[in-house]
C-alpha positions as CSV (number, residue, x, y, z in Angstrom):
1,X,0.0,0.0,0.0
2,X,1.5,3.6,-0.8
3,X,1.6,5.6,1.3
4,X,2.6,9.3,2.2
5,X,5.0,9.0,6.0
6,X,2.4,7.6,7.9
7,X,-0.5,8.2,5.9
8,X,-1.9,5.5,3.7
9,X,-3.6,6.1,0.5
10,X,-6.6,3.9,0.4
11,X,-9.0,4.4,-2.7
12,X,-12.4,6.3,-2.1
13,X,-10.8,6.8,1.9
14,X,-9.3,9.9,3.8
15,X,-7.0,9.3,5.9
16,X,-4.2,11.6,8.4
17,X,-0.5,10.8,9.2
18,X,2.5,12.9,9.2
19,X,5.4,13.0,7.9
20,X,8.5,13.2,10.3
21,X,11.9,15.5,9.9
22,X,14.0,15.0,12.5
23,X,13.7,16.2,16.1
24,X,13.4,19.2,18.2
25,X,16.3,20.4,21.4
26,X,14.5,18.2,23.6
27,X,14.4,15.2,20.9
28,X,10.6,15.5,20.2
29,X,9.7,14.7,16.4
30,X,9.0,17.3,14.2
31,X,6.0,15.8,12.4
32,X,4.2,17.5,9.6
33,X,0.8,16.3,9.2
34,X,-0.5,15.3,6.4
35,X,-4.2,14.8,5.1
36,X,-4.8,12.6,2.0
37,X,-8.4,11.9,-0.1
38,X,-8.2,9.4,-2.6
39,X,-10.7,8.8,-5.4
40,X,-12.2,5.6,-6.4
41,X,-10.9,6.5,-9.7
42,X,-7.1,6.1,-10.5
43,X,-6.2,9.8,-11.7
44,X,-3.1,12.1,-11.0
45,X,-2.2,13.2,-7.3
46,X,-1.8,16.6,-6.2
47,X,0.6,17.9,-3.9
48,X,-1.1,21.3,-2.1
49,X,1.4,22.6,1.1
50,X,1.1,25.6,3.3
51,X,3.1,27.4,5.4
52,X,6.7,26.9,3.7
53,X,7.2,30.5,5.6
54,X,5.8,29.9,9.0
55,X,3.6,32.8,9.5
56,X,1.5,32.5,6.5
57,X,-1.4,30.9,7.6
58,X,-4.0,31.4,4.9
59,X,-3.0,28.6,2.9
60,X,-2.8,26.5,6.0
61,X,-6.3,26.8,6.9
62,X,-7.9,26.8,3.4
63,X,-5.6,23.3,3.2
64,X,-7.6,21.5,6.2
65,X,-11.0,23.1,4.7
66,X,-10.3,22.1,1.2
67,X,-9.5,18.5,2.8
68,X,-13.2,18.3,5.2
69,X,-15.4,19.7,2.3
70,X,-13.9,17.3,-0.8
71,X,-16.6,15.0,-1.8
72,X,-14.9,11.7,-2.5
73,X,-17.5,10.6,-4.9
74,X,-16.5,13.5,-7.5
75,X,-12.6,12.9,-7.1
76,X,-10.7,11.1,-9.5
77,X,-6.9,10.2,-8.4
78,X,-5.1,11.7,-5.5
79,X,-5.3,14.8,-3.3
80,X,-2.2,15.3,-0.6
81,X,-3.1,18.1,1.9
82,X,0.3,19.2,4.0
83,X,-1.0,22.7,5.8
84,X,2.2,23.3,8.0
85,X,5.6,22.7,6.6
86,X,7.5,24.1,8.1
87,X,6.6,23.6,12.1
88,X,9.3,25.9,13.8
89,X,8.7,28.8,12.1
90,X,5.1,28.3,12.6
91,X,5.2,27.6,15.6
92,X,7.5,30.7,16.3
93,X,4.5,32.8,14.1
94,X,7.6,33.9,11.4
95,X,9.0,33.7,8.3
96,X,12.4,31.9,8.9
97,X,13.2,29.7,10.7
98,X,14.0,30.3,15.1
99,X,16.4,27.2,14.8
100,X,19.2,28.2,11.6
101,X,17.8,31.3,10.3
102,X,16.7,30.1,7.0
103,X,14.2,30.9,4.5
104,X,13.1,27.8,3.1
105,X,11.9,28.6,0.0
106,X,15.1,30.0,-0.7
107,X,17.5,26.6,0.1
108,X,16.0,23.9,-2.3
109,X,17.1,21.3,-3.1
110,X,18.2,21.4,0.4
111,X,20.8,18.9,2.0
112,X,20.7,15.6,3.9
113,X,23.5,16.5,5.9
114,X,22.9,20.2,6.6
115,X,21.1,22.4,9.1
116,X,17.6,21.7,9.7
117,X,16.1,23.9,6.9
118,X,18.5,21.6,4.6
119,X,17.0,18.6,5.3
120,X,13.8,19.7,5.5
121,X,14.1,21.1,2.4
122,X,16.0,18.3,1.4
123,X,13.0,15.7,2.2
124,X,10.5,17.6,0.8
125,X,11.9,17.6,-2.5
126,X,12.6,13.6,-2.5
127,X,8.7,12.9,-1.0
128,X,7.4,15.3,-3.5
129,X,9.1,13.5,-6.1
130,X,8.2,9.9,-5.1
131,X,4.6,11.0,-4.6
132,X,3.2,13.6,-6.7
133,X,2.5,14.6,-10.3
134,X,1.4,18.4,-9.8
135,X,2.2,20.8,-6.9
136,X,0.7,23.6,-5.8
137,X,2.0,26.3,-2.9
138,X,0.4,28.4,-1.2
139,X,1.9,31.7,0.3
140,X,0.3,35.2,1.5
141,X,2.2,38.3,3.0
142,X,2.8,36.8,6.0
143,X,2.1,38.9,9.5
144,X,3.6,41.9,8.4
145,X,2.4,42.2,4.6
146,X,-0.3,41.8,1.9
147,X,-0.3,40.7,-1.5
148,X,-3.2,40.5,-3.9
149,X,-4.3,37.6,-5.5
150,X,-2.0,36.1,-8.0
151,X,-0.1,33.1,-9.2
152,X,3.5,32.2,-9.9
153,X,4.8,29.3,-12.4
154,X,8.3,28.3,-13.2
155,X,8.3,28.2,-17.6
156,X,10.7,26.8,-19.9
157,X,10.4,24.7,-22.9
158,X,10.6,21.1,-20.7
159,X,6.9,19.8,-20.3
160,X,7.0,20.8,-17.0
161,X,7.5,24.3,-17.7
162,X,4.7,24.3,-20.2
163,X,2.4,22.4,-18.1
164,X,2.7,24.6,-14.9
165,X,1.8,27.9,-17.5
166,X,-0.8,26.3,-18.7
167,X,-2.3,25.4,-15.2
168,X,-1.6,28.9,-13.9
169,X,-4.2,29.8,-16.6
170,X,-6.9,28.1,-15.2
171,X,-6.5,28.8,-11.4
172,X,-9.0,31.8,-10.9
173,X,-6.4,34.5,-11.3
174,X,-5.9,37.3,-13.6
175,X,-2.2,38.3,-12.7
176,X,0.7,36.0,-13.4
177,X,4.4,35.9,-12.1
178,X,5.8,34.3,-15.7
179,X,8.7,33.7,-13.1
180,X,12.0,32.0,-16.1
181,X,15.2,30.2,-15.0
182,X,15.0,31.2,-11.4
183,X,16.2,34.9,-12.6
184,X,13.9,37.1,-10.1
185,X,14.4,34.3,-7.0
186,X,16.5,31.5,-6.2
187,X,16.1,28.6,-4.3
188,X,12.3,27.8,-4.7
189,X,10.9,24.9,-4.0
190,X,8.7,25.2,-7.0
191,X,11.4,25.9,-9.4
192,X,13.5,22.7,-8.4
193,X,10.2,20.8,-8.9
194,X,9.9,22.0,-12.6
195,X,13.5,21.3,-13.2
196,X,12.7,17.9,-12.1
197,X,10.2,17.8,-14.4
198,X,7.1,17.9,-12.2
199,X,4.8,20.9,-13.1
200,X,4.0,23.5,-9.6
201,X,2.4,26.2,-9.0
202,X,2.4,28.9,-6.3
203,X,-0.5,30.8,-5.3
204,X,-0.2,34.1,-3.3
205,X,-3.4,35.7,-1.6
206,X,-3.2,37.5,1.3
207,X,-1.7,38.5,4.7
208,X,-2.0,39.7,8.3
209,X,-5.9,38.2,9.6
210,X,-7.2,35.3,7.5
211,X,-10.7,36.9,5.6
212,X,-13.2,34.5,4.4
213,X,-12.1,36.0,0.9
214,X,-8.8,34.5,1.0
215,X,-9.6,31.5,2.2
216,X,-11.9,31.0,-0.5
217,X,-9.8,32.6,-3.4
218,X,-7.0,29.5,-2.1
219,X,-10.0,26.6,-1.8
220,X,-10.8,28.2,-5.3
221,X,-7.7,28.0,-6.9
222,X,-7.0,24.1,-5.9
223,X,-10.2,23.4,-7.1
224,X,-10.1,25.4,-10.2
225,X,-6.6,23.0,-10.6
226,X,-8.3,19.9,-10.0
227,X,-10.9,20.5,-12.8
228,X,-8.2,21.3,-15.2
229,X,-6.4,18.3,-14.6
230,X,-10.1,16.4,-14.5
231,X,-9.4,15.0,-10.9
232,X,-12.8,17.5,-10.3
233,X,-16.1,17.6,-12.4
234,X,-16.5,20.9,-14.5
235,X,-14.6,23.3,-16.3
236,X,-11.8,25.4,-15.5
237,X,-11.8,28.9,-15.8
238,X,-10.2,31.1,-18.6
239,X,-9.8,34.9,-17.9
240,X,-10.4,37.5,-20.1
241,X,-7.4,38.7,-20.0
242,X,-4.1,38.2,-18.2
243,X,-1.6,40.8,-16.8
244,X,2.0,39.2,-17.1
245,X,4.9,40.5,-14.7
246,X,8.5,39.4,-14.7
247,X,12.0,40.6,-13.1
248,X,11.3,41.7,-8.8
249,X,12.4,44.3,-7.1
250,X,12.1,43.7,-3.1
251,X,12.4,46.3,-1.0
252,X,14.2,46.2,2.4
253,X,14.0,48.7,5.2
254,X,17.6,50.4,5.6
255,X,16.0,51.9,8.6
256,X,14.0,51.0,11.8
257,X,10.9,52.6,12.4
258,X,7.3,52.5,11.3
259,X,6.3,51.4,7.8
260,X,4.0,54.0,6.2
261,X,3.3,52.8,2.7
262,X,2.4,54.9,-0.2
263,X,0.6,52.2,-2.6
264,X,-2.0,49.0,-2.6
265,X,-1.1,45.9,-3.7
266,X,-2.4,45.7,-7.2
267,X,-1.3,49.2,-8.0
268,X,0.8,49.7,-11.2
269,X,3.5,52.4,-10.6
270,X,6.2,53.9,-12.4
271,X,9.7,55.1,-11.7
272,X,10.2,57.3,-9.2
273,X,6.6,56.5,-7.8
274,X,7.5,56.5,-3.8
275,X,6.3,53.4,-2.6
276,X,6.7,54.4,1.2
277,X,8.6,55.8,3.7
278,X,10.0,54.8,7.5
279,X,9.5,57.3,10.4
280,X,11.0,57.0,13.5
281,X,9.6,57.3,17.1
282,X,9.5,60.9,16.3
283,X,7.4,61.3,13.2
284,X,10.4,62.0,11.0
285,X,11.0,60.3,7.8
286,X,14.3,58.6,8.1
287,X,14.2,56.7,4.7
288,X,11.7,56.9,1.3
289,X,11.7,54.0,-0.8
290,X,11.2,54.6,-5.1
291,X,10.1,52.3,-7.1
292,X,13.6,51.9,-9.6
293,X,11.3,50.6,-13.2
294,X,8.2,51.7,-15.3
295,X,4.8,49.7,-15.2
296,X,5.5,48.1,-12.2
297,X,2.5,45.6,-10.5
298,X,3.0,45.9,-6.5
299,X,2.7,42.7,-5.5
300,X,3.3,43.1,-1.7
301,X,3.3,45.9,0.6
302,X,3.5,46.1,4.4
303,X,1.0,47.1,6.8
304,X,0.5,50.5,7.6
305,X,2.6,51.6,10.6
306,X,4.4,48.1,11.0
307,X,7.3,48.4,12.8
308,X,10.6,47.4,11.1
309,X,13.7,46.9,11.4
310,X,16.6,47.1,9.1
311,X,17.1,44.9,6.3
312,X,13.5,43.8,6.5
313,X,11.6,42.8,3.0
314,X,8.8,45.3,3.0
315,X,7.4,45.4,-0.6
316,X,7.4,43.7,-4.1
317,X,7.2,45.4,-7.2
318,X,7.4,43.2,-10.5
319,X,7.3,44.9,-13.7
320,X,4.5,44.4,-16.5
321,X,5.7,42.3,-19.1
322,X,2.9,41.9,-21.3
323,X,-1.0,41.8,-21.4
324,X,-2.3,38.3,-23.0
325,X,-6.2,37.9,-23.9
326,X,-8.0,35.3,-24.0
327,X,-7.2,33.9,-27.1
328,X,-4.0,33.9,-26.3
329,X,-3.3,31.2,-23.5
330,X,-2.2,28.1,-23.9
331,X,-4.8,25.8,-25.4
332,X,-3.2,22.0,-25.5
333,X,-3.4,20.0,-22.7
334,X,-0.3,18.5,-22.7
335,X,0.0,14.8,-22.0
């Protein structure tokens, strides 16, 4: 019987385990649970995580709702639910992790004999591999920022490239991160998985409180996923349009202080458009941050009057590529 760590995949069943990465000071297991729903009918399986930065806890919670409300008798193949990936920065309610430091999405492949990120990282990858056929990851802005709704994909000219574009298509949103050769960020979990040929996508929605919006824009997109890839009944949807960004700038704090921003996600801005500024304890403006390129989507902002300190990651701005319509996504499903 196959199964997922502890968890056994048992047609037309769901069933829990975890999957175990080593152990904390005091030797207790770090075990990631892990939810799986299996279809009478053999199909692909799906690989949706959350919380790969431990304080985003959108995709965590739509994960363990998507899992309770799937109807078994509509699913054909595999869904693999893992809400919490990374358990000490969750538990620590932050983005790296309390034990080495690390930002895991930015250490794949990872390393069997390295710090804990490494082989967390590291075993990911491998179970991934063994298990899945399609990936999706879910991320928001964390505690201390928003982003709008939008999806990332890894493209080249492999299938898996190809295949992840064309699923980005068909996930809800209207805004895509045509993301190429790990140019704008390195170290992605996502972007190894395409390289190994196994198509992924990342969906970003959110930050701060979890809304009832963003939990269903995440449920949404797997769904929307799982009807492209007919492990759900119906039809995918195709936008009218798509906005296509490429090439990040991130934006770190030189100063502490208080964020006060000067744009909404979803804004397009232009060069020399002030995206925000730091004020100190005072109320005087000890830094102003520009946005450096022309047409340029914000894709994540800080919250008003967060405090920061220096060298924090307090905006995104990714510059507008191109605009696609309808007629122009990619129209073969590729076998």
């Amino acid at each position: 019987m196959k199964t997922v760590g502890t968890a056994k995949i048992v047609k037309g069943e769901k069933t829990k385990g975890y999957l175990q990465v080593s152990t904390d000071t005091d030797g207790s297991p770090f075990q990631m649970p892990v939810l799986v729903a299996a279809g009478a009918e053999d199909g692909p399986t799906i690989w949706v995580q959350g919380c790969v930065h431990g304080d985003e806890y959108g995709g965590a919670a739509s994960i363990i709702r998507f899992f309770q409300e799937l109807d078994l008798s509509e699913l054909r193949g595999t869904f693999v639910g893992v809400p919490v990936t990374n358990l000490p920065s969750f538990k620590a309610r932050y983005r790296t992790s309390p034990i080495d430091g690390a930002n895991l999405n930015r250490i794949f492949p990872g390393d069997p004999k390295g710090t804990y990120s490494q082989r967390l990282a590291h075993t990911l990858i491998e179970t991934i591999s063994e298990t899945a056929d399609y990936v999706i990851d879910l991320h928001s802005g964390g505690n201390g920022a928003y982003v709008p709704f939008y999806v990332i994909c890894d493209v080249n000219d492999q299938y898996a490239g190809k295949k992840s574009l064309w699923l980005a298509e068909r996930m809800g949103a209207n805004v895509i991160w045509r993301s190429e050769a790990e140019t704008d960020v390195t170290g992605t979990g996502t972007a190894h998985l395409v390289s190994k040929g196994i198509p992924a996508v990342t969906v970003e929605c959110g930050g701060g409180n979890v809304t009832e919006e963003h939990e269903h824009l995440f449920k949404e997109s797997i769904t929307n996923a799982m009807k492209a890839l007919e492990m759900l009944p119906g039809e995918a949807p195709i936008q009218e349009g798509y906005t296509v960004i490429n090439g990040a700038d991130f934006f770190f704090t030189g100063q502490g202080g208080l964020f006060v921003p000067n744009c909404q996600v979803g804004d397009v801005v232009h060069k020399g458009d002030l995206i925000g500024s730091v004020i100190n304890l005072y109320g005087e403006v000890t830094e102003e941050l520009y946005c450096p390129t022309d047409e340029a989507y914000i894709a994540a902002v800080g919250h008003c009057y967060w405090p920061v300190h220096p060298g924090q990651l307090i905006a995104e701005a990714i510059p507008v590529v191109s605009r696609i319509t309808r007629n122009e996504v990619s129209k073969t499903i590729l076998a």
